[in-house]
BAZAPA-910802 format. One record per atom (N, C-alpha, C, O, CB): x, y, z; residue in one letter. Coordinates in steps of 0.1 Angstrom, whole numbers, padded with zeros to 4 digits, always signed. Glycine has a CB too. Example, Ala and Ser with C-alpha at 12.3 -4.5 7.8 and 13.67 -1.06 7.14 Angstrom:
<pts>
+0132-0057+0078A/+0123-0045+0078A/+0132-0033+0078A/+0142-0033+0085A/+0113-0045+0090A/+0128-0022+0071S/+0137-0011+0071S/+0129+0000+0079S/+0134+0011+0080S/+0141-0006+0057S/
</pts>
This chain:
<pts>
+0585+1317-0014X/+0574+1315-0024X/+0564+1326-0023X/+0564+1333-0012X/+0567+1301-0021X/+0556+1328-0035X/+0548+1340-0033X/+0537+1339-0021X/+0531+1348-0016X/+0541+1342-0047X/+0536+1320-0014X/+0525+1323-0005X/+0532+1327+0008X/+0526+1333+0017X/+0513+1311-0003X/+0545+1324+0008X/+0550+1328+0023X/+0557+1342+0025X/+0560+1346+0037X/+0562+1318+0027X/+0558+1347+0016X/+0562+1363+0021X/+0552+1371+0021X/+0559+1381+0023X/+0571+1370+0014X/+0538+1375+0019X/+0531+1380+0029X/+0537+1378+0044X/+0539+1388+0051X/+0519+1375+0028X/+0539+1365+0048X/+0534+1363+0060X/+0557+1365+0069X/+0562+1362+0080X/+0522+1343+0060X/+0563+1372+0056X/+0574+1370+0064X/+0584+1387+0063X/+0595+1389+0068X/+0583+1355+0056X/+0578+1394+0057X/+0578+1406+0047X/+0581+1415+0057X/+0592+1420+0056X/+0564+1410+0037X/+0572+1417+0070X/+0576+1428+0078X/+0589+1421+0088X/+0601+1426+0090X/+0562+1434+0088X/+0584+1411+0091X/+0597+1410+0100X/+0609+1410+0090X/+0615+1418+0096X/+0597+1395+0110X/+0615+1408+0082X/+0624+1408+0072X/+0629+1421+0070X/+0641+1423+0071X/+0619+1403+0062X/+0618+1430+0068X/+0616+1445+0063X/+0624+1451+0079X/+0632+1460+0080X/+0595+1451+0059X/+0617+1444+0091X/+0621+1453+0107X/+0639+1450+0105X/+0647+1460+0105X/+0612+1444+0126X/+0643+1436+0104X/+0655+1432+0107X/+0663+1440+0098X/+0675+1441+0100X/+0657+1416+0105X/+0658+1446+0089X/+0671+1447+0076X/+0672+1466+0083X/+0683+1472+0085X/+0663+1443+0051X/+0657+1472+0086X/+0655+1484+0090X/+0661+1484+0103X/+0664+1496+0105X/+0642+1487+0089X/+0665+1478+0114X/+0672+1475+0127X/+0685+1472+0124X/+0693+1474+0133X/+0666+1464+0135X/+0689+1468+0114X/+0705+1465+0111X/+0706+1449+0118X/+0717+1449+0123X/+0718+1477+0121X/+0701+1441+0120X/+0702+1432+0122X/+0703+1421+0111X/+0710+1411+0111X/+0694+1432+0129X/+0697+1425+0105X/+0703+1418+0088X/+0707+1428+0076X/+0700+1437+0071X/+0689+1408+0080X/+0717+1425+0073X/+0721+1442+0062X/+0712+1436+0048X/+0707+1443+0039X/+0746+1445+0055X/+0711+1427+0050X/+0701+1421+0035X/+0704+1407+0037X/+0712+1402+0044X/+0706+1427+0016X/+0696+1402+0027X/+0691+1389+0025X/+0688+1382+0013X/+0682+1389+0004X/+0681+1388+0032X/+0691+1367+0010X/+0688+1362-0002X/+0674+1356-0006X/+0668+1350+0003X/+0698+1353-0004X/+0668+1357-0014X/+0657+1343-0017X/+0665+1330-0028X/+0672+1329-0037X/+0639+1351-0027X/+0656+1320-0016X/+0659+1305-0021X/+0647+1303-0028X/+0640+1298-0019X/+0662+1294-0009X/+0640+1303-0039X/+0634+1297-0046X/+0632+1294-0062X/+0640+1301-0069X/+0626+1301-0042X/+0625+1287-0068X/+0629+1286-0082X/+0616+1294-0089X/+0606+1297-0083X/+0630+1269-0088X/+0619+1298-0103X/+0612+1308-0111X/+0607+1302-0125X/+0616+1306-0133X/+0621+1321-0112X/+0604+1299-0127X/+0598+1292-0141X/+0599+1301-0154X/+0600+1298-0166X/+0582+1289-0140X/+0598+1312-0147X/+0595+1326-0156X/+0603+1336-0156X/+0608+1338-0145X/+0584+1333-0154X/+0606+1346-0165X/+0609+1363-0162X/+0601+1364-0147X/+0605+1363-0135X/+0601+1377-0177X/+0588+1368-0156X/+0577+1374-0145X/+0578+1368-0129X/+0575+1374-0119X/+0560+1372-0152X/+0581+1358-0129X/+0581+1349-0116X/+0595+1355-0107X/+0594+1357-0095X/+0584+1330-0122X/+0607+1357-0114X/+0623+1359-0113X/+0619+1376-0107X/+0622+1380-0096X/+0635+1357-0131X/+0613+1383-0114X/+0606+1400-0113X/+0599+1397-0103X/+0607+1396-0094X/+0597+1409-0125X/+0589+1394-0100X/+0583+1390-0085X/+0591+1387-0072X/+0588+1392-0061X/+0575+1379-0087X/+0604+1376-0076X/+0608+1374-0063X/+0621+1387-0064X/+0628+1390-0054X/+0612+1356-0059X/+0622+1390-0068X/+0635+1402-0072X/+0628+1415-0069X/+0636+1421-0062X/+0641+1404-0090X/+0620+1419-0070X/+0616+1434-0073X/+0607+1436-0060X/+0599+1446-0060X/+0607+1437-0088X/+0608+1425-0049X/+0600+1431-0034X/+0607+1440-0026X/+0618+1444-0029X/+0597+1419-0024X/+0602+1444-0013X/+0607+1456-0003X/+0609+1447+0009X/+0602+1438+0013X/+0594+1469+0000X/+0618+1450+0012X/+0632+1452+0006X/+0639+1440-0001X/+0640+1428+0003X/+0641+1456+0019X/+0641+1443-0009X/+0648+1434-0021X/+0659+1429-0018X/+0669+1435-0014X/+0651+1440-0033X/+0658+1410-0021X/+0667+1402-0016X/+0681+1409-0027X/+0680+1414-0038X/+0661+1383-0017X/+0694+1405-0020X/+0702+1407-0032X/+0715+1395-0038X/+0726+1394-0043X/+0710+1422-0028X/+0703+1386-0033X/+0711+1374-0044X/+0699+1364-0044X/+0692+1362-0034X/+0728+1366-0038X/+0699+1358-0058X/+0686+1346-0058X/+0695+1335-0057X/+0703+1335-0067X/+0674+1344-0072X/+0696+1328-0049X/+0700+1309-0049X/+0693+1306-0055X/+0681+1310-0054X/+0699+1299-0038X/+0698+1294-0066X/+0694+1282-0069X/+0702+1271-0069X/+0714+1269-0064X/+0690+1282-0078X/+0695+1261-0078X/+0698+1250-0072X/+0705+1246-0086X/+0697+1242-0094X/+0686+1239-0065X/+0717+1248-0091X/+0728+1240-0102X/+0726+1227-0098X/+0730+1221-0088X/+0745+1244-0101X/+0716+1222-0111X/+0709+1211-0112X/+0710+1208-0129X/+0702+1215-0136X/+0694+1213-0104X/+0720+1198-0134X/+0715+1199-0150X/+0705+1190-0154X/+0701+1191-0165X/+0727+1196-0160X/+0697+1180-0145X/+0686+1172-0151X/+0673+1185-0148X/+0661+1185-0153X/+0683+1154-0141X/+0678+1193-0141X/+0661+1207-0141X/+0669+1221-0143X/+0668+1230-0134X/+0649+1209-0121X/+0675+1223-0151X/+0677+1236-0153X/+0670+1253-0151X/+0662+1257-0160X/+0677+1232-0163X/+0672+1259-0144X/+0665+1271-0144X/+0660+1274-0159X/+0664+1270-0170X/+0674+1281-0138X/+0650+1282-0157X/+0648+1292-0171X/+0655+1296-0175X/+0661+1304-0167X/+0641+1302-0173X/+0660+1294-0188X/+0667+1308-0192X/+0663+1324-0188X/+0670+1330-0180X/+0666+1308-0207X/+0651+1330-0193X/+0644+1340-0191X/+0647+1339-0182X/+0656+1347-0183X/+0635+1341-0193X/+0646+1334-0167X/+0641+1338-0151X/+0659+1346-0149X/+0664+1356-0143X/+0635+1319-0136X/+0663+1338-0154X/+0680+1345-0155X/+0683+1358-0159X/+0690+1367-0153X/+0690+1338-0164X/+0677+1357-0169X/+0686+1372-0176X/+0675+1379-0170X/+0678+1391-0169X/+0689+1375-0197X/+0663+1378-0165X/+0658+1389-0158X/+0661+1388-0150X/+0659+1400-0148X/+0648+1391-0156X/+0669+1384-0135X/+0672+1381-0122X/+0686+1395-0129X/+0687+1407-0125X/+0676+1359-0116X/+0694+1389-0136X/+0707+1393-0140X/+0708+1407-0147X/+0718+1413-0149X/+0713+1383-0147X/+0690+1412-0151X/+0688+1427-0155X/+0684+1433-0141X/+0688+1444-0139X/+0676+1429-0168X/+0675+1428-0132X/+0676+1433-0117X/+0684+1438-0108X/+0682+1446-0098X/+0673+1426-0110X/+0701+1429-0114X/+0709+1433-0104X/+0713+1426-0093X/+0723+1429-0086X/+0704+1442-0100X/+0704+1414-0090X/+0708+1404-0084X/+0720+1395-0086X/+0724+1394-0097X/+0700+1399-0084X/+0724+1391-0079X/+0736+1383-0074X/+0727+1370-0077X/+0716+1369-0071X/+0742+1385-0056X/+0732+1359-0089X/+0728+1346-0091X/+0734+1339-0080X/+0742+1347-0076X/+0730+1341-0104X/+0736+1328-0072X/+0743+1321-0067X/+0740+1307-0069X/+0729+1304-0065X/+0744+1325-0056X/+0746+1296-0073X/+0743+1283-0080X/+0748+1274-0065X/+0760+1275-0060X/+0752+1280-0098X/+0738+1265-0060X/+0741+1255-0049X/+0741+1244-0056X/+0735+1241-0066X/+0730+1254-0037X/+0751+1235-0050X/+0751+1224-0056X/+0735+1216-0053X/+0726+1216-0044X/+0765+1216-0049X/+0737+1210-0064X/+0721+1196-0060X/+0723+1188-0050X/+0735+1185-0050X/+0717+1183-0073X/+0716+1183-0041X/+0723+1174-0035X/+0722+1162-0039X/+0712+1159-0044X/+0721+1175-0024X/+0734+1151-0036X/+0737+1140-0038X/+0727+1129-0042X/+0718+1128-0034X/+0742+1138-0029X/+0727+1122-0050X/+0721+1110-0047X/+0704+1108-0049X/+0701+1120-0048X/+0724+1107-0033X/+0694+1104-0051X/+0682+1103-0053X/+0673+1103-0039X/+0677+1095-0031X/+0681+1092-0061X/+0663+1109-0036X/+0659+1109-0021X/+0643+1103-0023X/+0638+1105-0034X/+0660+1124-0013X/+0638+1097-0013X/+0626+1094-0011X/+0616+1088-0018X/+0615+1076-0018X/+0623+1102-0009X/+0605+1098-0028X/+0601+1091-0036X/+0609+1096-0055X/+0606+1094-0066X/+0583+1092-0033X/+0616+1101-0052X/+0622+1100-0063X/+0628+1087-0070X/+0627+1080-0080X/+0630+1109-0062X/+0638+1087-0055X/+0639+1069-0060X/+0636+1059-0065X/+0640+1052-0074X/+0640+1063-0058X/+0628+1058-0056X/+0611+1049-0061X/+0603+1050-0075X/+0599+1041-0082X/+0598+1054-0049X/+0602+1060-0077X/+0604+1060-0090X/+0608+1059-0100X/+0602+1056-0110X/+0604+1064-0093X/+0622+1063-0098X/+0634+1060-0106X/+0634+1043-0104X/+0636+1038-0114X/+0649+1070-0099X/+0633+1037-0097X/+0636+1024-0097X/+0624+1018-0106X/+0627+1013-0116X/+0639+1019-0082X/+0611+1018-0104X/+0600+1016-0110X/+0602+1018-0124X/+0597+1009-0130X/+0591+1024-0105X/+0608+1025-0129X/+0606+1030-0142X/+0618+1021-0145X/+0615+1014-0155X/+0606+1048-0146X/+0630+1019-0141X/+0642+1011-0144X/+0639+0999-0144X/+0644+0992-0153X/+0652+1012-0137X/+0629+0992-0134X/+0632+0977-0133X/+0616+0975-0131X/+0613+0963-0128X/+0645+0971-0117X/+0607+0980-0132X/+0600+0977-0125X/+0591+0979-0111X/+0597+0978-0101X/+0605+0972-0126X/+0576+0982-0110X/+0575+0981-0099X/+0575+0967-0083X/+0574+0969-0071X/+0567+0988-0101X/+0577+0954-0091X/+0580+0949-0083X/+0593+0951-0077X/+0597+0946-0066X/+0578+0940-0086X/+0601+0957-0085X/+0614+0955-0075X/+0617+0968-0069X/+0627+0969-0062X/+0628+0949-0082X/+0609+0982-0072X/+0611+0989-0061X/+0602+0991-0050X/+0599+1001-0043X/+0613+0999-0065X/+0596+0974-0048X/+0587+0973-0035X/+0597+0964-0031X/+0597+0966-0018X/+0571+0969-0035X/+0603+0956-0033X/+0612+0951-0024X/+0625+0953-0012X/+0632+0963-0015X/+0616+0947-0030X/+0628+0948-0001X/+0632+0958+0007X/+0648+0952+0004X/+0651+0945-0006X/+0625+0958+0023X/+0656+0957+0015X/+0672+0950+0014X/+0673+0943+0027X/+0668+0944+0038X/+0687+0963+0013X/+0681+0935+0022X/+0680+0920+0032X/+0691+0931+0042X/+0695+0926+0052X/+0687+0900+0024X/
</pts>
């Protein structure tokens, strides 16, 4: 994310400059071109963006074809499985009700 690489930039920059890592990906999502150019176009530049192949949240279009005019390596991770936490809870709320996603399982 834009607030954590300040704080991860040199050591990243030493590892890749030490051969200790020949390069590296970023895992995060982009809303935007400009967002996709920000995490693409840092020093030293990751050379593949992960995401998350998700069809209920789809990436941007735009954050793509700018990622894919950068030169980056897209790589699509599966979503994971199943509904977690308070998503569920939600999801159940909105389906049935919130009485019955306050109920527990016998």
């Amino acid at each position: 994310s834009a607030q954590a690489w300040p704080k991860y930039k040199e050591t990243v920059g030493q590892l890749v400059k030490d051969g200790v890592a020949r390069s590296y990906g970023v895992y995060a999502r982009a809303h935007s071109a400009a967002a996709a150019r920000y995490l693409l176009t840092r020093e030293p530049a990751p050379v593949a963006w992960l995401v998350d192949h998700d069809a209920l949240r789809p990436c941007d279009e735009e954050a793509l074809e700018a990622a894919r005019g950068d030169g980056a390596e897209l790589v699509a991770l599966p979503r994971a499985g199943g509904l977690v936490g308070g998503e569920a809870s939600a999801y159940l709320r909105a389906l049935a009700g919130a009485s019955a996603a306050e109920q527990e399982a016998a």
